[in-house]
N, C-alpha and C positions, 0 to 999 in steps of 0.2 A: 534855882531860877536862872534863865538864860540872861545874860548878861545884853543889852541890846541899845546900848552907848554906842556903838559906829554905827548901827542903822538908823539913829534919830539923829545924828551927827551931819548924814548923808542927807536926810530928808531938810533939814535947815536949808538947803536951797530950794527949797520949796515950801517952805511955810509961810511965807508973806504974800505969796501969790494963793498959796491955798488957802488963806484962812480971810485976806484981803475981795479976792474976784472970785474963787470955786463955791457957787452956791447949788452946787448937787454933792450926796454923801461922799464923804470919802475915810477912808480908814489908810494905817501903815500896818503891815502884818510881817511877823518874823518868817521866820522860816519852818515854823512849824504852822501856820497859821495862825497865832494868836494875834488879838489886836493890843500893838501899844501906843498907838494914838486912833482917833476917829472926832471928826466935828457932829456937832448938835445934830447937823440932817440927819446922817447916820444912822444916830440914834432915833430919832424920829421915824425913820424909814423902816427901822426894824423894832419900833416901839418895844425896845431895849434902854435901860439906864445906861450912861458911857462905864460909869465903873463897872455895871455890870457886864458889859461886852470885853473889858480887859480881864475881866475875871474867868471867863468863857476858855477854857483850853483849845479852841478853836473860832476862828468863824463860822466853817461850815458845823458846827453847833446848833448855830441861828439861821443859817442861810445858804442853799443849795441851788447848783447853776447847771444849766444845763439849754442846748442848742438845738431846737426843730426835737426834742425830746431826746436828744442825748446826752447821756452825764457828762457834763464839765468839770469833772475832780478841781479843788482847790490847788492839788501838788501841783496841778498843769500848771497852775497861775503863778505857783510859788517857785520853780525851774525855770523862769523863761528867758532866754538868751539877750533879747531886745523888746521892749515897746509891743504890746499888745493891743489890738480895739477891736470888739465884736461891737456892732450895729444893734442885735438883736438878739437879747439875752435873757433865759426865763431865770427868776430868782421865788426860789420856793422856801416861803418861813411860815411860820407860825401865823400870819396874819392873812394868809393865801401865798398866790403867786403873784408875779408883777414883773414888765419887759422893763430891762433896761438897755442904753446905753454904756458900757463897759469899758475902758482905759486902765490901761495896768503896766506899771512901770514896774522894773526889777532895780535894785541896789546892789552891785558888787564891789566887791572888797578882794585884793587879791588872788580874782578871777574863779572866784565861789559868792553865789547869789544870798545875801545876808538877808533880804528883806524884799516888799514888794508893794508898793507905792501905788492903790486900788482907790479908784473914783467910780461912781454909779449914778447913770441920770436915770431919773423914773423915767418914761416914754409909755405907761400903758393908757392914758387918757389919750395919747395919742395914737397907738398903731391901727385903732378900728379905724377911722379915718381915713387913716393914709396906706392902710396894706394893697389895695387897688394900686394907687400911684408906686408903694416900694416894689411892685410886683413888675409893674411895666418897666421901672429903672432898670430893676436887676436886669430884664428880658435885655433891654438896651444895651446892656453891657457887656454880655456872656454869648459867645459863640455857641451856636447852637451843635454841630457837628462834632466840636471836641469836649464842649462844657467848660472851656478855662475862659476868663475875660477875652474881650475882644481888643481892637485898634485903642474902642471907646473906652475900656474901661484902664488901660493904659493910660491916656490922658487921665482920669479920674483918679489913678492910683496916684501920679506923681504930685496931684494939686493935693491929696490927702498925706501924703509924704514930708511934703512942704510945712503942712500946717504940723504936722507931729513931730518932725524936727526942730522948726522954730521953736518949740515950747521945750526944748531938751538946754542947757545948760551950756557955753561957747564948750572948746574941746571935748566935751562929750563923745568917744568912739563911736556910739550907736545913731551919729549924724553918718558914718560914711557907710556908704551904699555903691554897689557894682552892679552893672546891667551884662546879661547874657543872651546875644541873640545866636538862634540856631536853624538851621536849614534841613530837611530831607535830603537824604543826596540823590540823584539824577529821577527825582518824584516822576516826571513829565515819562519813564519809562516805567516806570511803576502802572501808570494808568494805561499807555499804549500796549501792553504785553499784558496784563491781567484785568484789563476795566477799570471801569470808575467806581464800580463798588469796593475793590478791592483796594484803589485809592483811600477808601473814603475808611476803610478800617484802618490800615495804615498810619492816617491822620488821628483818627482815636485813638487809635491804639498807641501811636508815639506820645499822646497829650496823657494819656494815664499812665507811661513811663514816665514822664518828665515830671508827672506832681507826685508821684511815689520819690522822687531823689529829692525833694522839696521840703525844707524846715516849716514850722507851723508860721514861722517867722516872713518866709519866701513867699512870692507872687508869680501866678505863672500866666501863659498870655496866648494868645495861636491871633496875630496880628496880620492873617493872611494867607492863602493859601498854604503853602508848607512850612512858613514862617512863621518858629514859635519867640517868646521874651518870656526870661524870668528876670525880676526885678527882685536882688539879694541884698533884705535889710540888716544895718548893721556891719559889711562884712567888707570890710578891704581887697582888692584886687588880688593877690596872694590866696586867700581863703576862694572870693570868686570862682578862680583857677582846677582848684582841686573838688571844688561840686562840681566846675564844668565837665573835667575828664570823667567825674564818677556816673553824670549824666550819660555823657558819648559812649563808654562804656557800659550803661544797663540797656541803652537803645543797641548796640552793637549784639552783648549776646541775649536778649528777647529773643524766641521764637515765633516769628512772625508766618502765621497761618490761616488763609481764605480758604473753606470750601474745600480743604483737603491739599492745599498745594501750599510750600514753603516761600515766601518770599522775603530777600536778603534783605535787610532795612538799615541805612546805616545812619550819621546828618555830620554836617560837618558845624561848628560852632564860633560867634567871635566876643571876646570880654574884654570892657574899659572899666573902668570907675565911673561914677555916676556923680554929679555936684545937681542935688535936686534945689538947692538953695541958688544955682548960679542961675545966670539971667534966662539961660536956654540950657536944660537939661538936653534937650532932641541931640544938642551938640556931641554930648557924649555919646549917646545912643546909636548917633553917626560915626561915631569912632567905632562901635563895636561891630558895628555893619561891614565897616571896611575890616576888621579882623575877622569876620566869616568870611567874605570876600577873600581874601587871604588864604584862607583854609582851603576853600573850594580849587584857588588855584594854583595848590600846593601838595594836591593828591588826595581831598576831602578825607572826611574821616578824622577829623583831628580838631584839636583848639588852638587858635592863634590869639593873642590878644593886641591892647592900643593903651603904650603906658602915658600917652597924650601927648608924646613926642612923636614916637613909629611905630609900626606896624612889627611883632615878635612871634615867631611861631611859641608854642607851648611845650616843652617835651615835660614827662610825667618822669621824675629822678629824685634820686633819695637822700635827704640830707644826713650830717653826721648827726645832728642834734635829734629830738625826740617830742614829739609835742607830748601836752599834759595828758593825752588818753593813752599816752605808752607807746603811740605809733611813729615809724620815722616821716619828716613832713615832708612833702614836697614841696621841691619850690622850682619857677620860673627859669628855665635857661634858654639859651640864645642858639641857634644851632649856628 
């Protein structure tokens, strides 16, 4: 039997709040997905005994998830880097199916995920209702030309930011968050020399390279003409850095092709930290605008960042050391 004393050790910062104010199910799941806690809803919700859901060699046993009809493996839930929430989530048991609302926290322990910290609100007496209205939000929110949120749903993400960070623990890592804004480089020639259709691929086309380089964790954004934003949860400016060059780099070698003709596509990029808890996030966000800025007038094509002091180009260089996937890391120099 797995030993699972540091995962219920962990969860204790949340047991007074969960068992106090959380009146929708929740369960704590190992790593293999077994449950070894879960409150009365829980049970209830999956008209299961609580002992007998610890006795279950799984939850997905009892209860299978899955998004617009696609499987949601349990592992997904059980791996995840940071703080999870689907809106709209089918949960298939024994008793039917049923939408919930979905939060899922991971527990790590010496930078290996021990356990996974799962809450589930029912929502299906409500989505008949309100699919009309959730249909027009979404519309509100998502650019229609590239399909990643828009200006709006940027505002939207950092007020739901806010709320799922406050509920994280004070030093908690997975509070610190880094914003990446990116630019097309010389777009406005892109359109005058091949048209505005070919523009308009371009702009898709760079908006489905940038969410292919994107963690399930990540948020990506086209806030405007050929300006895109990823919002990188969890992740320190250091780490920021090195998605941005892998970014710049998948847009760089893309073959980019209209109608039979190659066009060169390159974007130049700028990254700060993000404090979505400070009084004006936008502020940082201004930071990272003046590090494209930077880029742009420094021979585009490249990442500069804003360490909230100045302005640093990026160069992409190899340390001595090794991160834990075996690879040498990059880090931040100054030219």
């Amino acid at each position: 039997m797995r030993d699972n004393s540091a995962l219920l050790q962990h969860f204790k910062i949340f047991e007074d709040f969960a068992k106090g104010t959380v009146l929708d199910a929740f369960m704590v799941l190992d790593v293999d997905g077994k449950v070894v806690k879960a409150n009365q809803q829980a049970s209830a919700m999956l008209k299961v005994g609580t002992k007998q859901m610890m006795k279950a060699g799984s939850l997905e046993e009892m209860i299978k998830f899955d998004i617009d009809g696609l499987p949601l493996p349990l592992k997904d839930l059980l791996n995840l880097e940071t703080f999870r929430r689907e809106d709209l989530i089918n949960g298939v048991s024994a008793i039917g199916t049923n939408k919930f609302v979905m939060l899922a926290y991971p527990f790590h322990e010496a930078g290996q995920v021990i356990g996974t910290f799962l809450i589930l609100r029912e929502i299906t007496g409500e989505t008949s209702q309100g699919s009309k209205l959730t249909a027009s939000t979404t519309k509100a929110k998502t650019d229609m030309l590239s399909g990643l949120f828009n200006r709006n749903g940027l505002e939207e993400h950092l007020k739901e930011r806010k709320q799922a960070i406050e509920a994280l623990p004070e030093g908690d890592s997975n509070r610190i968050h880094s914003v990446l804004i990116m630019d097309i480089d010389f777009f406005k020639k892109v359109n005058d020399t091949y048209g505005h259709p070919a523009g308009d691929y371009v702009i898709k086309t760079v908006a489905q390279v940038i969410k292919s380089q994107c963690r399930h964790s990540d948020t990506a954004f086209r806030i405007g003409g050929e300006e895109f934003v990823i919002v990188f949860n969890a992740t320190p400016l250091e780490g920021a850095l090195v998605a941005a060059e892998k970014v710049r780099n998948a847009v760089q070698k893309y073959r980019f092709e209209f109608e039979g003709t190659h066009i060169p596509v390159t974007i130049s990029l700028g990254v700060a930290s993000l404090d979505v808890l400070g009084a004006d996030p936008h502020t940082d966000i201004t930071r990272s605008d003046a590090a494209l800025y930077h880029s742009k007038q420094n021979g585009r094509n490249r990442v500069s960042f804003h360490d909230g002091i100045g302005l640093q180009p990026y160069h992409w260089e190899l340390s001595t050391g090794a991160t834990p996937a075996g690879q040498a890391a990059p880090k931040p120099a100054v030219a």
